[in-house]
C-alpha positions in Angstrom: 0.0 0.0 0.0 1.2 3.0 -0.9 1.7 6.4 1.4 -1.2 8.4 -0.3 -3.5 5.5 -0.2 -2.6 4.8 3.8 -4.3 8.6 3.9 -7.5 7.7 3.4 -10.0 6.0 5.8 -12.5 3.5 4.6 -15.9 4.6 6.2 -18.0 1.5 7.2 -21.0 3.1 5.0 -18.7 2.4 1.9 -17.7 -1.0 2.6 -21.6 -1.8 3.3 -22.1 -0.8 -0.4 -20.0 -3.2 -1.3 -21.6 -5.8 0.0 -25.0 -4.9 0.1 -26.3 -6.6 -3.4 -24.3 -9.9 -1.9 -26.5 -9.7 0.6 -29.3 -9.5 -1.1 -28.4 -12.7 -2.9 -28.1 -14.6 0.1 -31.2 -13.5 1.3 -33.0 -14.7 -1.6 -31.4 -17.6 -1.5 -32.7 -18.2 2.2 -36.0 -17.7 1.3 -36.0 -19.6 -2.0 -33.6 -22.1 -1.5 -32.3 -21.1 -5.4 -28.4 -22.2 -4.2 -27.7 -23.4 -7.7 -29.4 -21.1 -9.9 -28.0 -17.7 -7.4 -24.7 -18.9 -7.7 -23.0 -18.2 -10.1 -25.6 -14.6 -10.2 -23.7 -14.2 -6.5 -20.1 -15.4 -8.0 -20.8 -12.5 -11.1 -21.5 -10.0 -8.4 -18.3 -9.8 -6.7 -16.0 -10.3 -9.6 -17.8 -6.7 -10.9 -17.4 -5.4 -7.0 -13.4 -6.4 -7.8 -13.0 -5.3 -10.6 -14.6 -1.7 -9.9 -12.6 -1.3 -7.2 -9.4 -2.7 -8.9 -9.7 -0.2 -11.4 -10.1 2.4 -9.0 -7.6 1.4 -6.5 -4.9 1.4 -9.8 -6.3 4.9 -11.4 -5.9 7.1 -8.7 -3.0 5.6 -6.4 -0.7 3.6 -8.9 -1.7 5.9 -11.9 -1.6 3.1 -14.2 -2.5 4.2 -17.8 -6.2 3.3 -18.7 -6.4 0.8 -20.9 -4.0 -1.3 -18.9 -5.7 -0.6 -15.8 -9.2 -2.1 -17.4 -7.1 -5.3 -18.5 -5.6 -5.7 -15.2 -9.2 -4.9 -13.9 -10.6 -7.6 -16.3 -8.3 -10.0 -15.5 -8.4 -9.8 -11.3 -12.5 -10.2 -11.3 -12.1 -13.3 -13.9 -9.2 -14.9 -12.7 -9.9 -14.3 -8.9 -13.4 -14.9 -8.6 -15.3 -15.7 -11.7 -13.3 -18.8 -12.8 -12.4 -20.3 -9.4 -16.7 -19.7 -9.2 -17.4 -21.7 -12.3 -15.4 -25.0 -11.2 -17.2 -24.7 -7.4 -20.5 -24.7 -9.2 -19.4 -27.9 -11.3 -17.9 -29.5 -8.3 -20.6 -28.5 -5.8 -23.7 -28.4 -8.4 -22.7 -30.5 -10.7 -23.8 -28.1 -13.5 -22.3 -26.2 -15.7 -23.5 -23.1 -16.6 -24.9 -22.5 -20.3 -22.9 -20.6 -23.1 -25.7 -17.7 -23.0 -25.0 -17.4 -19.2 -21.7 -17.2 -19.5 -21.6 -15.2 -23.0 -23.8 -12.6 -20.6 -21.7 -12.8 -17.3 -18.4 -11.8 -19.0 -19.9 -9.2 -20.9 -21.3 -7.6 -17.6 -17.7 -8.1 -16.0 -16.5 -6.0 -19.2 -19.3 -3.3 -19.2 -18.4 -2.9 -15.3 -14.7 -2.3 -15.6 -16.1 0.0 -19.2 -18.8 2.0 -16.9 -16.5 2.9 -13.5 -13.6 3.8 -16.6 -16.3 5.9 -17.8 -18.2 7.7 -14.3 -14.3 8.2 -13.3 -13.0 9.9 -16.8 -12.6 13.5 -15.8 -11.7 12.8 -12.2 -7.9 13.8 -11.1 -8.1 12.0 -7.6 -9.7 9.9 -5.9 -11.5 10.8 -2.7 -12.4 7.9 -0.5 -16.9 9.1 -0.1 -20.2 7.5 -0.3 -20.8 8.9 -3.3 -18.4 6.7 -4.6 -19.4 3.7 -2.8 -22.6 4.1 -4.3 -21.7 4.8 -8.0 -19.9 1.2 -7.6 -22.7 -0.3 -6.2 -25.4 1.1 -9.0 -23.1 -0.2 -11.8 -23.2 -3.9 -10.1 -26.6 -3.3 -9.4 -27.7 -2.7 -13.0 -25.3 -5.3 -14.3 -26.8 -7.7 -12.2 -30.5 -7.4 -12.6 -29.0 -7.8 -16.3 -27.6 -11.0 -15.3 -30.5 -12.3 -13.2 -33.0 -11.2 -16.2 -31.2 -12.9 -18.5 -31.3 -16.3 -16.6 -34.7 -16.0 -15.7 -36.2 -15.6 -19.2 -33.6 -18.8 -20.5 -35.2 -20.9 -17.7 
């Protein structure tokens, strides 16, 4: 961690945004018992939250030149979460998921890392607020009712 970066203080309200939709998964899958279908929906989520965050973290306090920054963005939600995701649901489901899912999943883990490239284009530095907690969490958001949409009309 760098010195500038030690600077700033996480406020509790931003990490809840972070986990909030996650949340909202698991409750679901409480009350519906969907483990299965959620997954992967769940999986999708936090790869986005990582990559958003990633891309952030590497903009502002490693100043790593865009285009890099979305691949290295790209490349941390995939490799860290998605994939590792995606052999748990064949191991633990026994199912894999189908090509449309995944077509749609790794598009949304694209348009995330895209969208927070956009919302953060004219910024110089990065202030650790809310307001950005919340901007992360309404691109997931979107991006997952996207997901979630998309499975529900293939079923």
């Amino acid at each position: 961690m760098i010195e500038t970066e030690k600077q700033n203080m996480y406020d509790a309200r931003i990490i809840e945004t972070n986990i909030i939709i996650g949340l909202a998964i698991c409750g679901i899958v409480a009350i519906t018992g969907m483990k299965k279908e959620l997954f992967m929906i769940y999986a999708s989520c936090y790869s986005m939250h990582l990559i958003v965050n990633t891309f952030v973290r590497l903009k502002y306090y490693f100043k790593i030149p865009e285009i890099d920054n979305i691949l290295i963005s790209i490349g941390k939600g995939i490799g860290l979460i998605f994939i590792p995701s995606l052999i748990i649901q064949k191991i633990v489901f026994n199912e894999y998921i189908s090509l449309t899912m995944l077509f749609t999943m790794i598009v949304a883990l694209i348009i995330s890392a895209l969208a927070i490239c956009y919302k953060k284009k004219d910024v110089e530095s990065e202030s650790i607020s809310i307001n950005n907690g919340y901007i992360h969490m309404k691109i997931v958001l979107v991006l997952t009712i996207i997901i979630s949409a998309v499975q529900y009309i293939k079923s």
